[in-house]
C-alpha positions in Angstrom: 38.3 4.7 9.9 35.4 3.2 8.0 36.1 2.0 4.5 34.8 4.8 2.4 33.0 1.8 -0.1 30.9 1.4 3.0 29.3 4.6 3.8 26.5 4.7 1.5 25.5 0.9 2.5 25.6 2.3 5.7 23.3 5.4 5.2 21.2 3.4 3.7 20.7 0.7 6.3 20.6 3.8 8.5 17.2 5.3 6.7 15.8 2.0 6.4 16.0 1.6 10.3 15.1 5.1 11.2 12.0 6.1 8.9 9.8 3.1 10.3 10.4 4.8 13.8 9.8 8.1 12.9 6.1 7.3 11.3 5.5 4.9 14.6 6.5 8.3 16.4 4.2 10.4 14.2 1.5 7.8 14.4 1.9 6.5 17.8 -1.3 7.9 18.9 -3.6 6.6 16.1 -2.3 2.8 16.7 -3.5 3.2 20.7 -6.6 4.6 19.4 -6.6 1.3 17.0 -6.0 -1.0 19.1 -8.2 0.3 21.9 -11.1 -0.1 19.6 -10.2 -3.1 18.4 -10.0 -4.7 22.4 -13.6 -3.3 22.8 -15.5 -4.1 19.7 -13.8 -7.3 18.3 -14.9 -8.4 14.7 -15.6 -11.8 14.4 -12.8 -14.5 15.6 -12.5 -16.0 11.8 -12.5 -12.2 10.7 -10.4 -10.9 13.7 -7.5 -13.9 13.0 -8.0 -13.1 9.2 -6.8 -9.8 10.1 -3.8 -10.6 12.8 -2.4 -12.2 9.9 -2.5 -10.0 7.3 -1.5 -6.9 9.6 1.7 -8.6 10.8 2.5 -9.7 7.3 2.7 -6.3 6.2 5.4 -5.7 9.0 7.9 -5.4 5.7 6.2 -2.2 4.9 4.5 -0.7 7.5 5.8 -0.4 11.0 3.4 -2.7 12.6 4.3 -3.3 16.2 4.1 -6.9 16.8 4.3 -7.5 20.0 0.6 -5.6 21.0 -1.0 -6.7 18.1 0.2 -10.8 19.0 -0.7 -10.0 22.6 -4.2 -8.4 21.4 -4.5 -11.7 19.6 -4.2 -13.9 22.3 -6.5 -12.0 24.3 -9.5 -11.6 22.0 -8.7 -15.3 20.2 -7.1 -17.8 23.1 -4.0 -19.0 23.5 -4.1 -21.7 20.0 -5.8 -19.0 18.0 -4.1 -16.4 18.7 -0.4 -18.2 18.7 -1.2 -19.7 15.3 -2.8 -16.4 13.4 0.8 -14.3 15.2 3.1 -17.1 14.1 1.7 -17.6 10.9 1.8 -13.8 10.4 5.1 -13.0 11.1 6.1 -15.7 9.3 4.6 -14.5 5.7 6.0 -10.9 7.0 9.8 -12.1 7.5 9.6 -14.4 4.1 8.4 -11.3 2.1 10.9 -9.4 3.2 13.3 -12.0 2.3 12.4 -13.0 -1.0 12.4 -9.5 -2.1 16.1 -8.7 -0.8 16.7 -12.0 -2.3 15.6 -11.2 -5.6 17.1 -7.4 -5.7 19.0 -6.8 -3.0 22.3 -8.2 -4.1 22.7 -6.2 -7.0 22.1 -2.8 -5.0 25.2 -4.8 -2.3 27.2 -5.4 -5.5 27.0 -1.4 -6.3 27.0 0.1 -3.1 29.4 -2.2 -1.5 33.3 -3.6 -2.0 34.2 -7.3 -3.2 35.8 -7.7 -0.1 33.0 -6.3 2.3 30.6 -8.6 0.4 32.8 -11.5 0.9 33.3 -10.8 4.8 29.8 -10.7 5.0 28.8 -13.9 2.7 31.1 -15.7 5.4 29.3 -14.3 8.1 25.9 -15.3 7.0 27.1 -18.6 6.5 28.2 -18.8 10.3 26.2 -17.0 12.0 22.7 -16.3 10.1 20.5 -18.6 11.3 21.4 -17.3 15.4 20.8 -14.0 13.9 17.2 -14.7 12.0 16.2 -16.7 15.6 17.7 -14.2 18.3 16.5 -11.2 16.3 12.6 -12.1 15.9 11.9 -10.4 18.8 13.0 -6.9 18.5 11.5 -4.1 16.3 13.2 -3.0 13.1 16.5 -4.9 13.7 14.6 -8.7 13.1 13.0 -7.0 9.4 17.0 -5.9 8.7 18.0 -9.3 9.6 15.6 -10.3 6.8 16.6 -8.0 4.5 20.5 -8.2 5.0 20.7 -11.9 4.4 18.0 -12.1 2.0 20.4 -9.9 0.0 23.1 -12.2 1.1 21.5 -15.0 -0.8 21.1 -17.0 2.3 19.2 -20.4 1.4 15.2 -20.2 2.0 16.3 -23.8 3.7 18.7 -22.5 5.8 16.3 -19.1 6.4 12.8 -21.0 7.2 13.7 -23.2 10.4 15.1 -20.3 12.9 12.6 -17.9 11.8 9.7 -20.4 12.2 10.6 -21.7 15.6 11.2 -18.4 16.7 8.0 -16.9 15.7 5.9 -19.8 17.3 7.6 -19.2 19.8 7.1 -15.4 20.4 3.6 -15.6 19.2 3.0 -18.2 22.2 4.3 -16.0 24.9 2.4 -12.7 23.8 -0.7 -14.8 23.1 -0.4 -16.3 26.3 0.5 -12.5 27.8 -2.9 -11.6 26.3 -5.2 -14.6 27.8 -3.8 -13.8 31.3 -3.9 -10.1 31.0 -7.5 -10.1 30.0 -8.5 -12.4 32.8 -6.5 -10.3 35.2 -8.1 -7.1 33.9 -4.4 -5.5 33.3 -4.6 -5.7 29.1 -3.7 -2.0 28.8 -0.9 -2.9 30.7 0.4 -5.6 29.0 -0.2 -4.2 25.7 1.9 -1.1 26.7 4.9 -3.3 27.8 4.6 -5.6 25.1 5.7 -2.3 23.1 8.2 -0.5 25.8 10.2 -3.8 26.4 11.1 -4.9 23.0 12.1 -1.2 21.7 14.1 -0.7 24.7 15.9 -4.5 24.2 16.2 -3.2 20.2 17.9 -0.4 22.0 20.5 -1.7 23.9 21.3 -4.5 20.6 22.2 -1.9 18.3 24.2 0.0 20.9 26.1 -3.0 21.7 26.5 -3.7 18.1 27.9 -0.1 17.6 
């Protein structure tokens, strides 16, 4: 039985993760179309890194897929570019998200939530948050809850900024570096499709297991 103090935590945590999927389901079409356009009529590389940046930093509010835009990146901007504008991206996009849980969201767990779920879950941030932030970046939706959950869980921007930092560099280097070789190989398309099917399917399977 779930502990009725928990249900409308959970609903909530349930709409946050589902309405970003149902507008990337509605809108699937247009970011192709985007993105498409964007691969054959680059702006400028200042402009175009400009924009990498501020398009994954808005990940907190829109749902931006990542991992096409990071490997669209690499392609149009080279490996350091392109690693550097994704990282630095993400980055803002996961610190947004968690100063503002940080700042709000533990009031809204204080009223939705009981004393003792709160406490089970302050010692489970401080034991396991940072493997969360760094083995979450990768996957769609869950690594912006991450954010958000532990933001709310007044998790220290100390103990918050190393995992997600490395882990974002790191991401950003392997799409960037999916981009450069799939633009010399002439198989872009095909990487920028898998760079979306593979993460939403691992995403998949995570919150399966989790269930």
């Amino acid at each position: 039985m779930i502990d009725r103090s928990l249900l409308k935590p959970l609903l909530l945590v349930t709409v946050v993760l589902v309405l970003p999927l149902a507008i990337l389901a509605f809108h699937g079409e247009a970011y192709a179309d985007a993105l498409q356009r964007w691969r054959d009529d680059p702006p400028p590389r200042p402009l175009l890194a400009l924009a990498v940046v501020a398009i994954l930093a808005s990940d907190v509010l829109l749902p931006i897929p990542s991992g096409p835009v990071s490997t669209l990146a690499g392609s149009q901007l080279g490996f350091a570019l392109g690693t550097s504008a994704s990282a630095l991206g993400t980055t803002l996009g996961a610190a947004i998200a968690f100063a503002l849980a940080r700042r709000w969201g533990r009031p809204l767990a204080e009223r939705f939530a009981s004393p003792a779920a709160l406490a089970d879950a302050d010692r489970a941030c401080q034991e396991h948050g940072p493997w969360v932030l760094a083995f979450t970046r990768p996957l769609p939706i869950i690594a912006e809850a991450a954010a958000l959950v532990l933001g709310a869980l007044q998790m220290s921007w100390r103990t918050f900024l190393p995992p997600v930092v490395v882990s974002n560099i790191a991401i950003a280097a392997g799409y960037s570096l999916l981009g450069v070789q799939a633009a010399s190989g002439g198989w872009l398309p095909i990487a920028l499709a898998g760079s979306i099917a593979v993460p939403l399917a691992i995403a998949a399977l995570v919150r399966r297991r989790w269930k």
